[in-house]
C-alpha positions in Angstrom: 38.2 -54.8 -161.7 39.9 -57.9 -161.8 38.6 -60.7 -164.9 39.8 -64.0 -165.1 40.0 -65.0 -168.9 38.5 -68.6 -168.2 34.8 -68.8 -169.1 31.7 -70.5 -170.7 29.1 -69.5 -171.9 25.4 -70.7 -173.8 22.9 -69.0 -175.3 20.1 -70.1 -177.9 17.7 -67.9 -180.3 14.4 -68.6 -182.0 12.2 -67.5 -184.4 9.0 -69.3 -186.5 11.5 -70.8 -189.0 15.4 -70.9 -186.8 17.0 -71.8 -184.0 20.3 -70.9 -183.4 22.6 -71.8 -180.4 25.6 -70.3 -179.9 28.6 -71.2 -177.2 31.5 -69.8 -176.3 34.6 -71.2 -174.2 37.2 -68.9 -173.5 41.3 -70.0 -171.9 44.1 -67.8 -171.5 46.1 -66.3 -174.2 48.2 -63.5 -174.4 46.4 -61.9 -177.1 43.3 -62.0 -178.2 42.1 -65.0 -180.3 38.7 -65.7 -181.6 38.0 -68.9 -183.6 34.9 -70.1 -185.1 33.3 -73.7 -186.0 29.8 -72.6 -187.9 27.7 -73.6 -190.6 29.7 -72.5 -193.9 26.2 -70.4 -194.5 26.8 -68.4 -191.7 30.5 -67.6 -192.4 29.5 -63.7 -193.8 28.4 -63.0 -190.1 31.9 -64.1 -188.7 33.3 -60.0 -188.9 30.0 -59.3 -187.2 30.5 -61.6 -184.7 33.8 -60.8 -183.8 33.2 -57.0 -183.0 30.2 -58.0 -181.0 32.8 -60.7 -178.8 35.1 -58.5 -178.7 33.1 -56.0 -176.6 32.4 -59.0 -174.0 36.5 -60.8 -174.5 39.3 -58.0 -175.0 42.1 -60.9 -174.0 42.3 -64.7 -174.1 41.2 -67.4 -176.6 37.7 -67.5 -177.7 36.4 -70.7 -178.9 33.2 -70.0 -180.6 30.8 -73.1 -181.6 27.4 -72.0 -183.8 24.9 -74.4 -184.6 21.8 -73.9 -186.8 18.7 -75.9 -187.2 15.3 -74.9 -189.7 14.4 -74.1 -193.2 14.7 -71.5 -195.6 18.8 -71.1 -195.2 19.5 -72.1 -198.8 17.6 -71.7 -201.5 18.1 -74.6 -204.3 16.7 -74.4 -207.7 16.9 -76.9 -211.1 19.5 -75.6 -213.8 18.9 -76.9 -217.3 21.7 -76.5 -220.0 19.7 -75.8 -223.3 21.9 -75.4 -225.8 24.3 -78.3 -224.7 21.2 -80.6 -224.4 19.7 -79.1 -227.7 23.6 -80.8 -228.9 23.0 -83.7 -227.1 19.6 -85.3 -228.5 20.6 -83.6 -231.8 24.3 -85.7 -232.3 22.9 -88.7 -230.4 19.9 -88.8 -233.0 22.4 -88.6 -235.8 24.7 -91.2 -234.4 21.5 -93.8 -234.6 21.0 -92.7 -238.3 24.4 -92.8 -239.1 25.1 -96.2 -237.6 21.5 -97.6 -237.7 21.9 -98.2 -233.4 18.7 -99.2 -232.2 17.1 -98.0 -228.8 15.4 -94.3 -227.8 16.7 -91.6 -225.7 14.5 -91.7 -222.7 14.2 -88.7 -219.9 16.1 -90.8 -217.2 19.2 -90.8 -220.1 19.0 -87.0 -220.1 18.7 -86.0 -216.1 21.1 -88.7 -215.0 23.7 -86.3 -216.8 25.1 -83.9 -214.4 26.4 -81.5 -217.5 22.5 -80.9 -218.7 20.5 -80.7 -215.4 21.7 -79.4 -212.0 20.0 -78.6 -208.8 21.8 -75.4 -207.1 21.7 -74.5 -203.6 22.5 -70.9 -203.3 22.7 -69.3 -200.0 19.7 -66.8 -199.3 19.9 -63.9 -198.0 18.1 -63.6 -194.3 18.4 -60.5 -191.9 16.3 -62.7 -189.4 18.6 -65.6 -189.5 21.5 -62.7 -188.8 19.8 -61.2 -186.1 19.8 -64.6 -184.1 22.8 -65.6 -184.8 23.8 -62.3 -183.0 21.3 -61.7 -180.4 22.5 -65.3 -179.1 26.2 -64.7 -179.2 25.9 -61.7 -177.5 24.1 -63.2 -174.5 26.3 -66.2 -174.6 29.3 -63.6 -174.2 27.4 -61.7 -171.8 27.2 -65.3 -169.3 31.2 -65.5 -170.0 32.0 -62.3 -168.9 29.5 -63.2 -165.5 32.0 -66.5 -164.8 34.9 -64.3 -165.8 34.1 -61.6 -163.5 33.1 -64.5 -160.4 36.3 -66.1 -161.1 38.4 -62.8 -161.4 37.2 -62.0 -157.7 38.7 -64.8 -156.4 41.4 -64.8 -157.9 42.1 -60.7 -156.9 41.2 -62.3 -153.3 44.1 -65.1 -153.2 46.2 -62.2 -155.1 45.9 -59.8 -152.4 46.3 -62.5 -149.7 49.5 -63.8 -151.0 50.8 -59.7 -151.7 49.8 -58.5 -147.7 52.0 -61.8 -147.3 54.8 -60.8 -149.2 54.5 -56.9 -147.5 55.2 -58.7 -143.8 58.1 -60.4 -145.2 59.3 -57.2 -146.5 59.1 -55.4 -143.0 60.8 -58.3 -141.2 64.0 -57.6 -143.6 64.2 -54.6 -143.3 64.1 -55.2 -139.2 66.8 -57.8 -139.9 69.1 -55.2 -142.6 70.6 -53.0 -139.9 71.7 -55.7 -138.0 74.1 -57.3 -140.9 76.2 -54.8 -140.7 76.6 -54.7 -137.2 77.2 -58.1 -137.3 80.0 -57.9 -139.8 81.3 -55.0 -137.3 81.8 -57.2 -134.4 83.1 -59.3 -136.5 85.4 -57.8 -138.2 86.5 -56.2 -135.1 87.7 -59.0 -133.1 89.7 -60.8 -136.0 91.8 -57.8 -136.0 92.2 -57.7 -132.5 93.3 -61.4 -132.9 95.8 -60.2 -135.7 97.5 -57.6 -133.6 96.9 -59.1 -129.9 94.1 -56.9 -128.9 94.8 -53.5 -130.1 92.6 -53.5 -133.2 92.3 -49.6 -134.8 89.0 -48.6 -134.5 89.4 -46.1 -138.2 90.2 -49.2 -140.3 87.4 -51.3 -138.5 84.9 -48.4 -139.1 86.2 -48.2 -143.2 85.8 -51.8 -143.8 82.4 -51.6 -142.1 81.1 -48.7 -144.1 82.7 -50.5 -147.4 80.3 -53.7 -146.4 77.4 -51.8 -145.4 77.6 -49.9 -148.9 77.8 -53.3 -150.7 75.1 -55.4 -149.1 72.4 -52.4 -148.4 69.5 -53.1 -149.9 67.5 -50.4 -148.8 66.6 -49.3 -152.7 65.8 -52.5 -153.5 63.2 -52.8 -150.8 62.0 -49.2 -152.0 61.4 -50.4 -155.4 60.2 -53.5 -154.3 57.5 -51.4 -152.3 56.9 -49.1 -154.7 56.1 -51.9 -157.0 53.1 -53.4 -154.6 51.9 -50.3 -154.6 51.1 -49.8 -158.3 50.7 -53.0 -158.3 47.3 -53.0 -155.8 46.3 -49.9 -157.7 46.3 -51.4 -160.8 43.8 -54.0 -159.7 41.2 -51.2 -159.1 41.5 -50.0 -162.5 38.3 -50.5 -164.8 40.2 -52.1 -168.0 42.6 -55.3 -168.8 45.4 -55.1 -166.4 46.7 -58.6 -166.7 49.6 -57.5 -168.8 50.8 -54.7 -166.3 50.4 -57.2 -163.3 52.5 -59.4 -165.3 55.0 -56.9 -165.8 55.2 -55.6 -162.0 55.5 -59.2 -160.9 58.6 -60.0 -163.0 59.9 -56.4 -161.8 59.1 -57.7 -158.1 61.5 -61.0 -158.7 63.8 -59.1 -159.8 64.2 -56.7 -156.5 64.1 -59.6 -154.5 66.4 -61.5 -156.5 69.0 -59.1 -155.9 68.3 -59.0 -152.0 68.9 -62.5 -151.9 72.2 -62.1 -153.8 73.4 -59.1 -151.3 72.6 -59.7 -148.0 75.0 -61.9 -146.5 72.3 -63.0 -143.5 70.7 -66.9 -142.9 67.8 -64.6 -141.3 66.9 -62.4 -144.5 67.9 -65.5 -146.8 65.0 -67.5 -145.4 62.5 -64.8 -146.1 63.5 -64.0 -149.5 62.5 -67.8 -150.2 59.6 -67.1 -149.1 59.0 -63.9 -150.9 60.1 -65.4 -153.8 57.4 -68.4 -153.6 54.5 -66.3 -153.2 55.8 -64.2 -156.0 55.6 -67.6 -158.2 52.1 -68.0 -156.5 51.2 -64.3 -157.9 53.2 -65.1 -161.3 50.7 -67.9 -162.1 47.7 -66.1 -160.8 48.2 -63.1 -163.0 48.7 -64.6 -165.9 45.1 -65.7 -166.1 43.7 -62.2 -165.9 42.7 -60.5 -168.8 
């Protein structure tokens, strides 16, 4: 099962006194990222919400954007400071007597002072508010993993187009391989007839052959390279993330057909390695938006 790790997903959740909407955008990554913009009241639930993602998102970035509207999510209350006001009317009172000051201490003098009264706002606890937050993540998660999974289907589609392409160009070198060094053979042959006027020795032509043929055979490579699309195709039926071992056979699969470039001296098996090699960079770039 092939998921793409581009999605979005919306969700919102209700009750008498919240409403809670939750969305989450997820890109590529190559680890798993979550990061959350949320009311600072809701911040305790951000563990929560994680594990809960994370059954939904197991690679890519997760941007995850709560919002929060109702009553009842903090609870404010007045704070008096008794004894520090008790000190306050007591010294000012003295300070008039003292100093014979003329005027009266009036309540608007007293609450104007921050230091003496103080309305709090203190978070209150609510499982209700919790179980929104949650309920609506998890279906907002649920709708990214839908677009992930739509968009992971086409992209195992142009995958396995572009591989079956890549398998044809595999069987038309190994059609071309045999004849390089037969080529090289003939070759070889008549520039040492030239070199001793037609009576070339057969034994040294057969050596220099066999010495060529064991440098520029590439039949291993094209094993490997084979054996590779092979895992490769049966990795995409596996029921986890596989992005990371698709990424791995791919750069395995440049490598084999790097090589073949490198060794076979042939115009014919040249020209289809540059086209292996460009629908293994289609592949490459495929791949490394699966999860």
């Amino acid at each position: 099962m092939v998921l793409s790790m581009t999605g979005f997903g919306r969700s919102k959740a209700e009750s008498d006194r919240f409403e809670v909407t939750v969305e989450v955008k997820t890109v590529n990554h190559r680890f798993s990222e979550f990061h959350f913009r949320m009311p600072r009241q809701l911040m305790k639930v951000e563990d929560k919400l994680k594990k809960s993602l994370g059954t939904y998102i197991k690679r890519g970035r997760a941007e995850v954007y709560v919002t929060l509207e109702g009553q009842g999510t903090a609870k404010r209350s007045v704070h008096v400071d008794w004894e520090l006001l008790d000190d306050y009317i007591r010294y000012i009172t003295e300070i008039k007597h003292k100093y014979g000051l003329a005027g009266e201490l009036s309540l608007k003098d007293l609450s104007s002072r921050e230091e003496l009264i103080q309305i709090e706002e203190t978070e209150a606890e609510n499982d209700e508010l919790e179980m929104l937050v949650l309920k609506a993540a998890s279906e907002a998660a649920g709708e990214v993993k839908s677009m992930r999974l739509r968009e992971g289907a086409a992209l195992e589609k142009d995958i396995k187009t572009n591989i079956h392409s890549l398998q044809r160009h595999i069987s038309q070198v190994r059609e071309f391989a045999p004849s390089v060094v037969e080529q090289y053979r003939e070759r070889l042959s008549k520039r040492m007839a030239e070199l001793v006027s037609g009576h070339a020795d057969e034994s040294r032509i057969l050596t220099e052959a066999a010495i060529f043929a064991d440098k520029i055979d590439i039949n291993e490579e094209l094993t490997r390279l084979e054996s590779h699309i092979g895992q490769f195709l049966k990795i995409l039926l596996l029921e986890e993330p596989v992005g990371r071992k698709l990424d791995f056979l791919v750069q395995e699969m440049n490598r084999e057909v790097n090589t073949i470039g490198s060794k076979a001296n042939d115009s014919n098996i040249a020209r289809e390695v540059v086209e292996m090699k460009s629908l293994l960079e289609k592949v490459k770039e495929q791949v490394q938006n699966i999860e």
